[in-house]
HTML snippet that shows the backbone in 3Dmol.js (N, CA, C, O; Angstrom):
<script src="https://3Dmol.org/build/3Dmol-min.js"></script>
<div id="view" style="width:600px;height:400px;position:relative"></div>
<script>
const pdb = `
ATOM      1  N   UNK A   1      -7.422   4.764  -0.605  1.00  0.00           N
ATOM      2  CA  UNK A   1      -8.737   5.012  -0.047  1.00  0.00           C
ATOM      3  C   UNK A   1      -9.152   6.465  -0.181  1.00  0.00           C
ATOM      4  O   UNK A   1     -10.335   6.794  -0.268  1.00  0.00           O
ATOM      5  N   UNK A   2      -7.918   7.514  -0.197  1.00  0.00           N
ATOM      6  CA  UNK A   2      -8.219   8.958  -0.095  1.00  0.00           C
ATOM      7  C   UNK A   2      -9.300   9.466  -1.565  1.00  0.00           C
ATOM      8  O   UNK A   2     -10.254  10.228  -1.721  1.00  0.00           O
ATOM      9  N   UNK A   3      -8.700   8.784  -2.207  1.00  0.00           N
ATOM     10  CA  UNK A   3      -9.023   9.529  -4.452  1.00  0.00           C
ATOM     11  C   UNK A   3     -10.449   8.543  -4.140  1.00  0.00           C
ATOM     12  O   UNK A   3     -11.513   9.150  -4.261  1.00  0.00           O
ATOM     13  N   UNK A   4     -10.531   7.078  -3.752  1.00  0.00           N
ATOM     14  CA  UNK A   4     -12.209   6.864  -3.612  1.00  0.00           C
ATOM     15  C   UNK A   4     -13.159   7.604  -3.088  1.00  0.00           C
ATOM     16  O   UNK A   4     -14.007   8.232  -3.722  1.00  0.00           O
ATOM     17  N   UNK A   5     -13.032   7.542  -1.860  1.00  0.00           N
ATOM     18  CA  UNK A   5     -13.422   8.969  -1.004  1.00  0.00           C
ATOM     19  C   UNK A   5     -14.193  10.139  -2.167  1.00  0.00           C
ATOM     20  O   UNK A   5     -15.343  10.313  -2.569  1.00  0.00           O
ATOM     21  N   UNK A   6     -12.752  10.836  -2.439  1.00  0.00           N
ATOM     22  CA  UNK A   6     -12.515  12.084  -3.540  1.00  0.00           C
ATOM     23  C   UNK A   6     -13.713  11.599  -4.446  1.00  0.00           C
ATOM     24  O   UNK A   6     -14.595  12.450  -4.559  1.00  0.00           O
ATOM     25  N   UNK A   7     -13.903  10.572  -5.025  1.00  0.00           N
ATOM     26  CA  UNK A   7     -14.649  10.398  -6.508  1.00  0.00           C
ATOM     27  C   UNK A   7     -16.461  10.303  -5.619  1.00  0.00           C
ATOM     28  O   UNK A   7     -17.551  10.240  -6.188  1.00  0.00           O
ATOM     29  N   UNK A   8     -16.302  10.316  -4.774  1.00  0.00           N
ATOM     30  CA  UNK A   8     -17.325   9.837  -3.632  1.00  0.00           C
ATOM     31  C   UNK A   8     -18.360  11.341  -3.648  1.00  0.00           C
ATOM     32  O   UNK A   8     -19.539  11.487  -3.970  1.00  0.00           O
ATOM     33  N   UNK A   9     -17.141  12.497  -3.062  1.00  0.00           N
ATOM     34  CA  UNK A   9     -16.883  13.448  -2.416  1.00  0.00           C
ATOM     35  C   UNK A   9     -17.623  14.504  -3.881  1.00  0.00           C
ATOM     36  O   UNK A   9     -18.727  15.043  -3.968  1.00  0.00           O
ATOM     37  N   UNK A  10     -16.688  14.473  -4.665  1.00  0.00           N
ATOM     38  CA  UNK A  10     -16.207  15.466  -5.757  1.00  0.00           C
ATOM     39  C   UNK A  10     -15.656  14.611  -6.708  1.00  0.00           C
ATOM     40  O   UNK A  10     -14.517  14.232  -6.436  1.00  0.00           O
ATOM     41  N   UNK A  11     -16.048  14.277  -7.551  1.00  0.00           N
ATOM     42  CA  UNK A  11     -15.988  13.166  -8.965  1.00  0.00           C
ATOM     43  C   UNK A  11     -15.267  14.221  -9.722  1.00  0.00           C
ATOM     44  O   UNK A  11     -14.048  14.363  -9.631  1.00  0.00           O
ATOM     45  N   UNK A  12     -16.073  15.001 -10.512  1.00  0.00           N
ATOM     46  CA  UNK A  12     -15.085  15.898 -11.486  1.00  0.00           C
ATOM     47  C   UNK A  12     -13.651  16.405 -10.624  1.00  0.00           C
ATOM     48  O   UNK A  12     -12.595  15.964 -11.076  1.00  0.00           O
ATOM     49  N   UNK A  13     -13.589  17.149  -9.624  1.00  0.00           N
ATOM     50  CA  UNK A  13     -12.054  16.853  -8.956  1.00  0.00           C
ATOM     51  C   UNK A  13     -11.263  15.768  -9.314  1.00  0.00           C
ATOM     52  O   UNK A  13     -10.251  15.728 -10.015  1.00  0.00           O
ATOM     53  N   UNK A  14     -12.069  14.613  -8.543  1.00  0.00           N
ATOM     54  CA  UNK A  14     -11.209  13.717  -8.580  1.00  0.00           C
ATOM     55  C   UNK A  14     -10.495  13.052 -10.224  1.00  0.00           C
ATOM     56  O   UNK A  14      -9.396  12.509 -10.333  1.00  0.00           O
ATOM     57  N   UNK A  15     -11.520  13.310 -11.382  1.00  0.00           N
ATOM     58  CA  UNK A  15     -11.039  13.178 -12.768  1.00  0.00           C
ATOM     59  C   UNK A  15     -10.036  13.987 -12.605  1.00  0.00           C
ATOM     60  O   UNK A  15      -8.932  13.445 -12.657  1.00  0.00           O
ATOM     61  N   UNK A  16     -10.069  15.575 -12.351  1.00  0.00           N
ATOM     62  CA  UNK A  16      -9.161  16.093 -12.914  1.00  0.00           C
ATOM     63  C   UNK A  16      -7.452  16.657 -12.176  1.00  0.00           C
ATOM     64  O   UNK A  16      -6.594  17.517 -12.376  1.00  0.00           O
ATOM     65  N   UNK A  17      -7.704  15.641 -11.364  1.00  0.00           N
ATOM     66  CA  UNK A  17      -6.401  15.051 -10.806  1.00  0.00           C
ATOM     67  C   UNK A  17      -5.740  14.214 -11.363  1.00  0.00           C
ATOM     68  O   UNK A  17      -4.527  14.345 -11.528  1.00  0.00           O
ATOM     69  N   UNK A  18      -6.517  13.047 -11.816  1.00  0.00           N
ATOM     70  CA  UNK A  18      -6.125  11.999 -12.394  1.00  0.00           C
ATOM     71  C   UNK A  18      -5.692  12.407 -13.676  1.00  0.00           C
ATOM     72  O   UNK A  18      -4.709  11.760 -14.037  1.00  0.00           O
ATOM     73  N   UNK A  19      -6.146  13.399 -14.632  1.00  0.00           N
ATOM     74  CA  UNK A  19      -5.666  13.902 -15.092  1.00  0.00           C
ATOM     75  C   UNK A  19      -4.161  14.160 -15.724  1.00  0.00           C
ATOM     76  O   UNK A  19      -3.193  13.672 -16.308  1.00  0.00           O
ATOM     77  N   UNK A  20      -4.850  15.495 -15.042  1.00  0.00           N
ATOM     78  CA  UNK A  20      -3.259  16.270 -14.374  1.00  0.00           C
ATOM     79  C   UNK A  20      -1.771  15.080 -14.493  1.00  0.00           C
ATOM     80  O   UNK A  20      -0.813  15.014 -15.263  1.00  0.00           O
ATOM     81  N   UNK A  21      -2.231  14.255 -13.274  1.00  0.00           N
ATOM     82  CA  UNK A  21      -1.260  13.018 -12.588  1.00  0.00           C
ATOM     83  C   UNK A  21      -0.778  12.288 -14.416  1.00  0.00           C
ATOM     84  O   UNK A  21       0.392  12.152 -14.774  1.00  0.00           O
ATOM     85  N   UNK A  22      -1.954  11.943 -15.260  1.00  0.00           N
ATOM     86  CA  UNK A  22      -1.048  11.271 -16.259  1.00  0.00           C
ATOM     87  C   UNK A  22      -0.765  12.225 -17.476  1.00  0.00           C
ATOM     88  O   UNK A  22      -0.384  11.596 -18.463  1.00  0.00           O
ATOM     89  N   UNK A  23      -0.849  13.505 -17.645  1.00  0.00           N
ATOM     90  CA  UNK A  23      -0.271  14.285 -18.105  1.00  0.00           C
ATOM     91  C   UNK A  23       0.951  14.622 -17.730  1.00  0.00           C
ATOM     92  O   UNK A  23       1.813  14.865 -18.575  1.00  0.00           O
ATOM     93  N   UNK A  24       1.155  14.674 -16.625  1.00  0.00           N
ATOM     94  CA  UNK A  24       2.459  15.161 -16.429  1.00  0.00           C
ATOM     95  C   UNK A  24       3.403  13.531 -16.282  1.00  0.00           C
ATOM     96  O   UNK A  24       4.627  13.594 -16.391  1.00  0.00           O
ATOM     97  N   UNK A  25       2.903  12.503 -16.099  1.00  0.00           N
ATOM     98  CA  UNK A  25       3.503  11.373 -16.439  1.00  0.00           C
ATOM     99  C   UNK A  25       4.096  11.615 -17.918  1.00  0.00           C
ATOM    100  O   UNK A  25       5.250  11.366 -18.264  1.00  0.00           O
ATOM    101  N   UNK A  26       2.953  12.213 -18.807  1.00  0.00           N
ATOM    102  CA  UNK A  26       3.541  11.890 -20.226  1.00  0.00           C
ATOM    103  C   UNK A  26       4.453  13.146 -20.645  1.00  0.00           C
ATOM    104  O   UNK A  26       5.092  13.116 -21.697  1.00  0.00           O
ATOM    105  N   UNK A  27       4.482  14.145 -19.859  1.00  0.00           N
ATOM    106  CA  UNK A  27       5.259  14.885 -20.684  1.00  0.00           C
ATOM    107  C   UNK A  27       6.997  14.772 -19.983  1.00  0.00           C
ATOM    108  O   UNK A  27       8.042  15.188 -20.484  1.00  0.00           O
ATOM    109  N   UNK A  28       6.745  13.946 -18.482  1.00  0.00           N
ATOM    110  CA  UNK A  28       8.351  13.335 -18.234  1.00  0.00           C
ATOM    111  C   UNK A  28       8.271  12.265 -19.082  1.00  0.00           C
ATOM    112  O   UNK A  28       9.257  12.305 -19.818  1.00  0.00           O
ATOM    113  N   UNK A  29       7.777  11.602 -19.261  1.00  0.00           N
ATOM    114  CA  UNK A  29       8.290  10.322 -20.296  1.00  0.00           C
ATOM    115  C   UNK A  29       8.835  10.659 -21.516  1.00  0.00           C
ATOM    116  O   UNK A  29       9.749  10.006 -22.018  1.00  0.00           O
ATOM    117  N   UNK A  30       8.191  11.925 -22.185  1.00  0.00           N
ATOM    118  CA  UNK A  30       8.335  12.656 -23.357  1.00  0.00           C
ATOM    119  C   UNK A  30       9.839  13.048 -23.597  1.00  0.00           C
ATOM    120  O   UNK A  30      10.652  12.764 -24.477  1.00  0.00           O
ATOM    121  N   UNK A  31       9.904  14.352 -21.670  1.00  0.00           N
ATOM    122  CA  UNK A  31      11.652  14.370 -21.680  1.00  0.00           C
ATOM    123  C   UNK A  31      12.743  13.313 -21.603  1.00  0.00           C
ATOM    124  O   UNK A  31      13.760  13.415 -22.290  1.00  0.00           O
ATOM    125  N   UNK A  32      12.618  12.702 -21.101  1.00  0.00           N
ATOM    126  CA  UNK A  32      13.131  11.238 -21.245  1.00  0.00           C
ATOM    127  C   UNK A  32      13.742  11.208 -22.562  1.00  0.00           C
ATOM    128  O   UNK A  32      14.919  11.365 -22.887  1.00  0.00           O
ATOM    129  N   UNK A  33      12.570  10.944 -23.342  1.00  0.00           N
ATOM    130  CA  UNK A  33      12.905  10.383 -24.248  1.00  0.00           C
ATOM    131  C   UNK A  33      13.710  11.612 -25.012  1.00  0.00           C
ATOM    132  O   UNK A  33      14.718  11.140 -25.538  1.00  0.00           O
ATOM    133  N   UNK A  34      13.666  12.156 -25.100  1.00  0.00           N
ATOM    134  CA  UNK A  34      14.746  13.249 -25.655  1.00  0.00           C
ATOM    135  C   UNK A  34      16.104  12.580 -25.466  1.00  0.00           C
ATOM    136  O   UNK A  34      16.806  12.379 -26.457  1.00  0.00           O
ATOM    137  N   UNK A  35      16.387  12.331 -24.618  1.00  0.00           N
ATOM    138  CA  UNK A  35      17.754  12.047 -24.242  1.00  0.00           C
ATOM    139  C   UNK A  35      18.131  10.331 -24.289  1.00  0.00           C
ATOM    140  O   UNK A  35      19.248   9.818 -24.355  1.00  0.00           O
ATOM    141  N   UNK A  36      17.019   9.778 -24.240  1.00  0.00           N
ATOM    142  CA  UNK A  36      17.389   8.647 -24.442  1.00  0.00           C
ATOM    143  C   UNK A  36      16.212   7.849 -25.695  1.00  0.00           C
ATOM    144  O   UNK A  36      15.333   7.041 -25.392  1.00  0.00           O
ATOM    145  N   UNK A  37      16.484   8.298 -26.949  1.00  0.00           N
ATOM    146  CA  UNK A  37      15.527   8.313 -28.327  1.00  0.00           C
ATOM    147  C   UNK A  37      15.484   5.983 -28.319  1.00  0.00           C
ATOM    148  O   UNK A  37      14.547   5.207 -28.502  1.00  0.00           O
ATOM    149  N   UNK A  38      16.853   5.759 -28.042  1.00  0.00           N
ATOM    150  CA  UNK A  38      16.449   4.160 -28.433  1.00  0.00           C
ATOM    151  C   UNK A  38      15.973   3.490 -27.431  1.00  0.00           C
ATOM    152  O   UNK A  38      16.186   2.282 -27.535  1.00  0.00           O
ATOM    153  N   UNK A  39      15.244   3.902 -26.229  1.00  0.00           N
ATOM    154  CA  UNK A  39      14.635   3.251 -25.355  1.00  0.00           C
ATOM    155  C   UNK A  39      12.533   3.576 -26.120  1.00  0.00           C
ATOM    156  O   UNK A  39      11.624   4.151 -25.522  1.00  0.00           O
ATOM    157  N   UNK A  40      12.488   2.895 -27.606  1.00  0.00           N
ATOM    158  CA  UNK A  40      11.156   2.862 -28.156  1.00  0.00           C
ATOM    159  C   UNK A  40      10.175   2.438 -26.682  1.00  0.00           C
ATOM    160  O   UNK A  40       9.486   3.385 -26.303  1.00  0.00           O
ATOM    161  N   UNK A  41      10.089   1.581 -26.119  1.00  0.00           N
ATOM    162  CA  UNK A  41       9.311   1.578 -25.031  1.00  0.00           C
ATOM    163  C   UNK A  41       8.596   2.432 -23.998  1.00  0.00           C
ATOM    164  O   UNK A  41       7.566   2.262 -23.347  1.00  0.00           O
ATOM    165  N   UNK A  42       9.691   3.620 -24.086  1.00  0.00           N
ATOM    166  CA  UNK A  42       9.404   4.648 -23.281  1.00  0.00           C
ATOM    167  C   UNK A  42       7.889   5.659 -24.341  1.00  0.00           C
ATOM    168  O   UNK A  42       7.070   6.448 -23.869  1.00  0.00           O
ATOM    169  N   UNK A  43       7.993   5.327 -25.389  1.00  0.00           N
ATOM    170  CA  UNK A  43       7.256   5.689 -26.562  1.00  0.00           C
ATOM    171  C   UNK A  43       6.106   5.968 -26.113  1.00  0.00           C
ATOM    172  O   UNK A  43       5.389   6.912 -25.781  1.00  0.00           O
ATOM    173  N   UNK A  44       6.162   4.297 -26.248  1.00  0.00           N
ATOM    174  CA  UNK A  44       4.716   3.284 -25.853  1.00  0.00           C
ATOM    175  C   UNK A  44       3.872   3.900 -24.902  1.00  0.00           C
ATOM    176  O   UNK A  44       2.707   4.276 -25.028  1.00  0.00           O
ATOM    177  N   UNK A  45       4.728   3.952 -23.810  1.00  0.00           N
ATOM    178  CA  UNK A  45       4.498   4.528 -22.523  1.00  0.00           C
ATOM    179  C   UNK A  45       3.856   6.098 -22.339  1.00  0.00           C
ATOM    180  O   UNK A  45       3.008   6.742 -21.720  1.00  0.00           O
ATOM    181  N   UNK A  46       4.525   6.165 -22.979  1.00  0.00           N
ATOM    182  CA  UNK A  46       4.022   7.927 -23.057  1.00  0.00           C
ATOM    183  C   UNK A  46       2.670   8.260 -24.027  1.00  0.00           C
ATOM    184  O   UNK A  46       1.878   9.199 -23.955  1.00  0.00           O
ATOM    185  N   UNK A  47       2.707   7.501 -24.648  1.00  0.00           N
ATOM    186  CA  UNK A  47       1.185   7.732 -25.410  1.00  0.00           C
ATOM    187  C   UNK A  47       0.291   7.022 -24.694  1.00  0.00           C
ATOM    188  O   UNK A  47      -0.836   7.509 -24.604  1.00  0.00           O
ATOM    189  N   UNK A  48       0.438   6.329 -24.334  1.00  0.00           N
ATOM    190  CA  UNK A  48      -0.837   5.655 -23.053  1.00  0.00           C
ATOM    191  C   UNK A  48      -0.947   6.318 -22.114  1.00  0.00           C
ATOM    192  O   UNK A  48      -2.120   6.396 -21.749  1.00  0.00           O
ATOM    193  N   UNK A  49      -0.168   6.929 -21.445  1.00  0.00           N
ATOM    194  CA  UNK A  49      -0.329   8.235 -20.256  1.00  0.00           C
ATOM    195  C   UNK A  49      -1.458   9.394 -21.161  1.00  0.00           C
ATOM    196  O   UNK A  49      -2.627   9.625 -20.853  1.00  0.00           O
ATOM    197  N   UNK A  50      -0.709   9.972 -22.291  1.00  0.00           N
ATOM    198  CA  UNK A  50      -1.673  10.601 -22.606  1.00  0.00           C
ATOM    199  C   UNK A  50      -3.137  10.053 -23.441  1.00  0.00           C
ATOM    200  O   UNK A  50      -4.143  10.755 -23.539  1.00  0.00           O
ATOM    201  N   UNK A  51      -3.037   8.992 -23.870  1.00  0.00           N
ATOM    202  CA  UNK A  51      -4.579   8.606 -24.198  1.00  0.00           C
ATOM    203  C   UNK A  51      -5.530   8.304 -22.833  1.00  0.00           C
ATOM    204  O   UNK A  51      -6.728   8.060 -22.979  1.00  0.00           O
ATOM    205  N   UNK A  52      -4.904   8.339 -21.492  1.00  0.00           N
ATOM    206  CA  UNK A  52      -5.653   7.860 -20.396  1.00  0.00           C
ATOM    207  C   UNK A  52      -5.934   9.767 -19.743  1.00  0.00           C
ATOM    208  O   UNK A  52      -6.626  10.097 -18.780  1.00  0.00           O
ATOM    209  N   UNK A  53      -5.203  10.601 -20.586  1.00  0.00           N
ATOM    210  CA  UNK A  53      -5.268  11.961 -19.833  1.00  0.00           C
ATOM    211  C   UNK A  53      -6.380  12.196 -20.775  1.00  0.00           C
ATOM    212  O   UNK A  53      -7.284  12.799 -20.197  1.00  0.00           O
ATOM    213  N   UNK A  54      -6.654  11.941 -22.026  1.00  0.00           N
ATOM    214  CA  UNK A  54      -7.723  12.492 -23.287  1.00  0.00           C
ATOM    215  C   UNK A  54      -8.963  11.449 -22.537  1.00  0.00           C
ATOM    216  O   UNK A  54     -10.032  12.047 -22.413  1.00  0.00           O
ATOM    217  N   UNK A  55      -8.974  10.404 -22.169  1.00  0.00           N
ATOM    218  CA  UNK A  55     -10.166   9.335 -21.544  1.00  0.00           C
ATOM    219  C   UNK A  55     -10.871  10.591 -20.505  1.00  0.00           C
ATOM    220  O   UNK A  55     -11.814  11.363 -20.678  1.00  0.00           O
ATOM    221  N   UNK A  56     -10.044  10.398 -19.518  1.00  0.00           N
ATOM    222  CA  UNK A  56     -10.277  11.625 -18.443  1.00  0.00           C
ATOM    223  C   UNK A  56     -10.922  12.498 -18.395  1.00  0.00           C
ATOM    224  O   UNK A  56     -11.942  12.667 -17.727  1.00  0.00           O
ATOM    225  N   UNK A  57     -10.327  13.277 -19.213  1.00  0.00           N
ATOM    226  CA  UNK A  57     -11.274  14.756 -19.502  1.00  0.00           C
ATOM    227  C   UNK A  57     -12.722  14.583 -20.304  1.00  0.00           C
ATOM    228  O   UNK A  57     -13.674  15.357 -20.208  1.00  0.00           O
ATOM    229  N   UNK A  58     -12.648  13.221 -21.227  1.00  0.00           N
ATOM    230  CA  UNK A  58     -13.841  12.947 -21.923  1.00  0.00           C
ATOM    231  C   UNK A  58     -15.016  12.831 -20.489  1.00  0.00           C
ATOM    232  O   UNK A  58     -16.199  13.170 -20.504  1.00  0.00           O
ATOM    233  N   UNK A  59     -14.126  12.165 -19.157  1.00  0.00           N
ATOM    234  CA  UNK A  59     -15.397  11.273 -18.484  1.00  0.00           C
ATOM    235  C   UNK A  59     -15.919  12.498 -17.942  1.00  0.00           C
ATOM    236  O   UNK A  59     -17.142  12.639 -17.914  1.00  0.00           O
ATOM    237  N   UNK A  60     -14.958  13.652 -17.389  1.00  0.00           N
ATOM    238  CA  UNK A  60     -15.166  14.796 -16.115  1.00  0.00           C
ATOM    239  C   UNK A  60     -15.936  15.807 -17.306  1.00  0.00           C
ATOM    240  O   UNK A  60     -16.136  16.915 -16.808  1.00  0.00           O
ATOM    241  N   UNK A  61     -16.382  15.728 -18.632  1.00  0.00           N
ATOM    242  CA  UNK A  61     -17.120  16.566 -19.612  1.00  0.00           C
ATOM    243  C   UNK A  61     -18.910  15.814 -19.439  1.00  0.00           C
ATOM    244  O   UNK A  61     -19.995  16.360 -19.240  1.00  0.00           O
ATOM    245  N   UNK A  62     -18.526  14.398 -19.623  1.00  0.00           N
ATOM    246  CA  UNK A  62     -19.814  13.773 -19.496  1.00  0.00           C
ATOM    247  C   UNK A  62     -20.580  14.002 -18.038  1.00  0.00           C
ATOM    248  O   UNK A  62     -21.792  14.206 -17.973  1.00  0.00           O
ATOM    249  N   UNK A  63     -19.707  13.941 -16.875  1.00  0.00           N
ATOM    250  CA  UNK A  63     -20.252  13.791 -15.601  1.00  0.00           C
ATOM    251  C   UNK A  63     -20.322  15.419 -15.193  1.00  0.00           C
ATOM    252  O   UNK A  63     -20.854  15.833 -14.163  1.00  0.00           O
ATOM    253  N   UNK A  64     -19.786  16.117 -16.036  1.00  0.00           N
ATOM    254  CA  UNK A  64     -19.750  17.776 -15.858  1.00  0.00           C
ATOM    255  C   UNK A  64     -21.547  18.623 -15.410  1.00  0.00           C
ATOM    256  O   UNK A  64     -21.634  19.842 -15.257  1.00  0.00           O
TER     257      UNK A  64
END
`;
const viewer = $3Dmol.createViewer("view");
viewer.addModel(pdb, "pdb");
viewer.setStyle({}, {cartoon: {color: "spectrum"}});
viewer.zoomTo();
viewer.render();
</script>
């Protein structure tokens, strides 16, 4: 209920939390994978964190 609020409140904030939040998802998934290269899934994973961090910043540019 708090980040609805937030998008309510302060929209570009609240993008660039969300942000933030799946950027740094992707760059632990990233370390991860360093250490564990045959878990391909974790891959997957990590490029969707960051195509949802590149979405993001597109929306908080438009609503800017």
């Amino acid at each position: 209920w708090i980040m609805v609020f937030y998008y309510f409140a302060s929209p570009v904030d609240a993008y660039d939390i969300n942000m933030k939040i799946e950027k740094h998802a992707y760059e632990t998934y990233v370390k991860y994978s360093a250490y564990h290269p045959e878990d391909t899934k974790i891959a997957e994973i990590a490029q969707d964190e960051l195509d949802h961090s590149r979405e993001l910043r597109k929306a908080m540019l438009m609503i800017a």
